[in-house]
C-alpha positions in Angstrom: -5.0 27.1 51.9 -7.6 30.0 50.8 -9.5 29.6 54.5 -5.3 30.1 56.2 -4.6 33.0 53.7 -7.8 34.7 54.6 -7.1 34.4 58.3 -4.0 35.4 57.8 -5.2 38.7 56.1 -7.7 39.8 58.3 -5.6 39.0 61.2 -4.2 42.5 61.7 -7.4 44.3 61.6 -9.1 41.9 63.9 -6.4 42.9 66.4 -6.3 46.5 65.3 -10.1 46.6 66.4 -9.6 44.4 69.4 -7.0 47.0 70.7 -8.2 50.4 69.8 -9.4 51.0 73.1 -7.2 50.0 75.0 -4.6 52.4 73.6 -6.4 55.5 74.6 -6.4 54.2 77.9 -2.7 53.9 77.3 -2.1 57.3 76.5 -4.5 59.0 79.3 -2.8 56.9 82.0 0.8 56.5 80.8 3.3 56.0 83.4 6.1 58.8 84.7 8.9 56.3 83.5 7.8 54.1 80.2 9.2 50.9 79.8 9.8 49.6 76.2 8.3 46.2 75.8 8.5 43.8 72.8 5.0 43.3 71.7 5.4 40.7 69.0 4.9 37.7 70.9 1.7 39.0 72.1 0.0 40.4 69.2 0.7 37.1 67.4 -1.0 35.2 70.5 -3.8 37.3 70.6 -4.2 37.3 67.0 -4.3 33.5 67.2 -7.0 33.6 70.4 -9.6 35.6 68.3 -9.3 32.8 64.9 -9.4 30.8 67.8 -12.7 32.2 69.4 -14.2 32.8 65.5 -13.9 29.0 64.8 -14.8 27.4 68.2 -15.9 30.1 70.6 -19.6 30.5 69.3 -21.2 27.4 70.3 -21.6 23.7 69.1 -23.2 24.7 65.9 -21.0 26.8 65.0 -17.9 24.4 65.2 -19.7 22.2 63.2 -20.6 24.5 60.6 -16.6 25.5 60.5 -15.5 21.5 60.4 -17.7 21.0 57.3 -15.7 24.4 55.4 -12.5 22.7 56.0 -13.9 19.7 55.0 -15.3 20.8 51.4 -11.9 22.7 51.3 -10.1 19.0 52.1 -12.5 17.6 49.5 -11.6 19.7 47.2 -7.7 19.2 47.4 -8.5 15.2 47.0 -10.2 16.3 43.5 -7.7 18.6 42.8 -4.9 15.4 42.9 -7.3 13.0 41.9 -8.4 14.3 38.9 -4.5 15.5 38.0 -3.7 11.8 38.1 -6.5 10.3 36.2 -8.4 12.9 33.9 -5.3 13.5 31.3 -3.7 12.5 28.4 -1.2 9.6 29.1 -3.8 8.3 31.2 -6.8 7.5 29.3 -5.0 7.1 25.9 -1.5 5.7 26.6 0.6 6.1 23.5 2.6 2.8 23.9 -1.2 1.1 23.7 -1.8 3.4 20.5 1.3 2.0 18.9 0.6 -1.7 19.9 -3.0 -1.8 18.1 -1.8 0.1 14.9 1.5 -2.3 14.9 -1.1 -5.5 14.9 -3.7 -3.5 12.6 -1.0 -3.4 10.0 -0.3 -7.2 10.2 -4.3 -7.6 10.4 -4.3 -9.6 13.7 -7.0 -8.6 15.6 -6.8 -11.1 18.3 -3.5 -9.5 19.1 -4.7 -6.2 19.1 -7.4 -7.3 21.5 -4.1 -8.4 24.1 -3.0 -5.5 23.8 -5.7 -3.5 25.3 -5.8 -6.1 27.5 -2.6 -5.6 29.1 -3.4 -1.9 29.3 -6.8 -1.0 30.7 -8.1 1.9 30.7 -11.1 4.2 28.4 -9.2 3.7 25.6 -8.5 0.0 25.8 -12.4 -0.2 27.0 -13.6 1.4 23.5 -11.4 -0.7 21.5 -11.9 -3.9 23.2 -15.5 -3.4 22.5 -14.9 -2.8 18.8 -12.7 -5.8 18.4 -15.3 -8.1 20.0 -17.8 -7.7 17.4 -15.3 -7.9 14.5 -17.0 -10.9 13.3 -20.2 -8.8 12.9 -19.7 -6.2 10.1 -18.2 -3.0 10.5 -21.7 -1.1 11.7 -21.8 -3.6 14.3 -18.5 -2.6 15.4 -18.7 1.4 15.3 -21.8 1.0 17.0 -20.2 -0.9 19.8 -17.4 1.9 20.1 -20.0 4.6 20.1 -21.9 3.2 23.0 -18.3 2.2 25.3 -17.1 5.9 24.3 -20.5 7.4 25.4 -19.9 4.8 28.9 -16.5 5.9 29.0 -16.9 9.6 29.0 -19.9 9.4 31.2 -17.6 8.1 34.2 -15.1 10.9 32.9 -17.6 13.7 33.5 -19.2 12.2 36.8 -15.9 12.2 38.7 -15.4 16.1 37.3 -18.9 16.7 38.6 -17.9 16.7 42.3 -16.0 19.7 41.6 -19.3 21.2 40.7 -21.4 19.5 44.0 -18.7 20.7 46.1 -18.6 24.6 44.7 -22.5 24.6 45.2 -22.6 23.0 48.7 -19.7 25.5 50.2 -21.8 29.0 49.7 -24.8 27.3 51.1 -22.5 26.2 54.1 -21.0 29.7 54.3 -24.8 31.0 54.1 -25.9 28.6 57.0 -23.2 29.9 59.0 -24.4 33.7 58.5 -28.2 32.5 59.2 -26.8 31.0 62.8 -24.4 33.8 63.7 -27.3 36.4 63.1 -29.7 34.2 65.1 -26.9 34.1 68.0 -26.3 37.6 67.6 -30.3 38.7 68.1 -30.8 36.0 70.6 -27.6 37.7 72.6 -29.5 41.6 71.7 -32.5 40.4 73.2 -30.8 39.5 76.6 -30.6 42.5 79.3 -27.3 42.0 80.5 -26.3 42.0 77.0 -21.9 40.7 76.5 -20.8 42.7 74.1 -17.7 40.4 73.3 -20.0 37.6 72.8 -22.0 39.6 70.1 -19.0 40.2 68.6 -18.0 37.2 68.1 -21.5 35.6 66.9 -21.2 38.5 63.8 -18.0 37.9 63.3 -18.3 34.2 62.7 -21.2 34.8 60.9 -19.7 37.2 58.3 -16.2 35.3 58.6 -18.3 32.1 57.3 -20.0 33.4 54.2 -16.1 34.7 53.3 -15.2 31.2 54.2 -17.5 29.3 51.9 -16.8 31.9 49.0 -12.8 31.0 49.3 -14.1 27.5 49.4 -16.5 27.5 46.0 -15.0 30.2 43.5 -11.8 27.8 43.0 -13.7 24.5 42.9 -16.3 26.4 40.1 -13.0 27.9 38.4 -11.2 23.6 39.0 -14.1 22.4 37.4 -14.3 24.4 33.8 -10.6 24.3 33.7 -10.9 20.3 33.9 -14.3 19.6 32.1 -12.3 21.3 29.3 -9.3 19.4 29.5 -11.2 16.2 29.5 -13.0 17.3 26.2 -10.7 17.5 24.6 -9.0 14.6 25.3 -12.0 12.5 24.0 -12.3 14.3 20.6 -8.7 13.2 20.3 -9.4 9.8 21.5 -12.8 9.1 19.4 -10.5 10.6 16.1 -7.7 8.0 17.0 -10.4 5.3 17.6 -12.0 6.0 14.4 -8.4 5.7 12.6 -7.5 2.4 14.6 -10.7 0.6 13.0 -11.3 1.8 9.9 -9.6 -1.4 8.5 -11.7 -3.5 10.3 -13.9 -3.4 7.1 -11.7 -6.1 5.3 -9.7 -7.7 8.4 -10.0 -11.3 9.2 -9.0 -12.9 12.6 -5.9 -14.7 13.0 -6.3 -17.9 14.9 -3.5 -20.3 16.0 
């Protein structure tokens, strides 16, 4: 979406530049009878040849370099969803499994309350589960076995947020591979003496359009990341607090066998 809008921008004074000379020739040779023509159609088209010609018209590498931008910008919408659905309140602490435990805590079945994060897995059912295993163990035994799943649980939190981070640090160096190549193109074409001009212009072009591209690609993955990493924060201080309350009567409980 960022890559499109910035296209999308730039489009008019790519064509603006494209067709400054042309209109002095216009106006030096105009004809005696003028015509009025409806130009829309073809500054849109020409417009769309020179994204086309930025993206695929300076060589192999090039292309390549431009398929892995869209593809940390595609990566970064699967995080975006991903991490919507997974990394958030309901998610890792369900309420109907808080409700559950503290309904069988209050009738001092632990067995039950080990069902019932059994029925609903998840971080929170993972911590508790580990707690209630050890019951038969002392309490210290128990808040040590919570302390290490919680430490295991935000661990796999953080490393699926991290990818946010990887991804914002490998689009600028994609952007900045693409400026290296287009500059190398661009001195390999200066070097030539029947030198294209439209060909130079295009290798500078995609190498300055890439760097632009890679920056639209990083700044809202860095930006995702913090605004998630946050999130997810403090969603386990609220979880270890409610943890903490869920067991603390595990000092004087005794399982309930059938």
């Amino acid at each position: 979406m960022c890559l499109a809008l910035l296209f999308t921008l730039a489009a008019p004074v790519v064509r603006a530049q494209g067709e400054a000379a042309p209109r002095e020739e216009v106006k030096k040779e105009a004809p005696a009878n003028p015509e009025i023509i409806d130009t829309t159609q073809t500054e849109a088209a020409k417009g769309g040849s020179k994204a086309w010609k930025i993206i695929f018209g300076a060589g192999t590498a090039a292309t390549i370099v431009w398929l892995s931008l869209f593809a940390s910008m595609g990566f970064y919408i699967y995080l975006v969803i991903d991490s919507s659905i997974l990394v958030r309140a309901s998610k890792i602490m369900p309420q109907s499994l808080i409700n559950a435990v503290e309904a069988a805590m209050k009738e001092g079945d632990v067995v039950k309350a080990l069902q019932c994060c059994s029925k609903e897995p998840g971080p929170m059912a993972n911590i508790l589960s580990a707690g209630f295993s050890h019951v038969e163990e002392g309490f210290e035994v128990i808040q040590e076995a919570i302390t290490t799943a919680a430490d295991l649980e935000t661990e796999r939190i953080m490393q699926k947020l991290t990818w946010f981070s990887v991804n914002g640090n490998i689009a600028p160096m994609l952007g900045l591979l693409g400026t290296v190549l287009g500059m190398i193109m661009a001195f390999s074409q200066i070097g030539q003496s029947a030198l294209d001009i439209g060909v130079l212009a295009v290798t500078i072009g995609f190498s300055l359009w890439t760097t632009a591209a890679g920056l639209c690609s990083a700044i809202p993955c860095v930006a995702t990341y913090y605004i998630f990493r946050n999130n997810a924060n403090r969603i386990i201080l609220r979880m270890e607090a409610i943890t903490m309350e869920l067991i603390k009567d595990l000092r004087n409980v005794q399982i309930v066998t059938e």
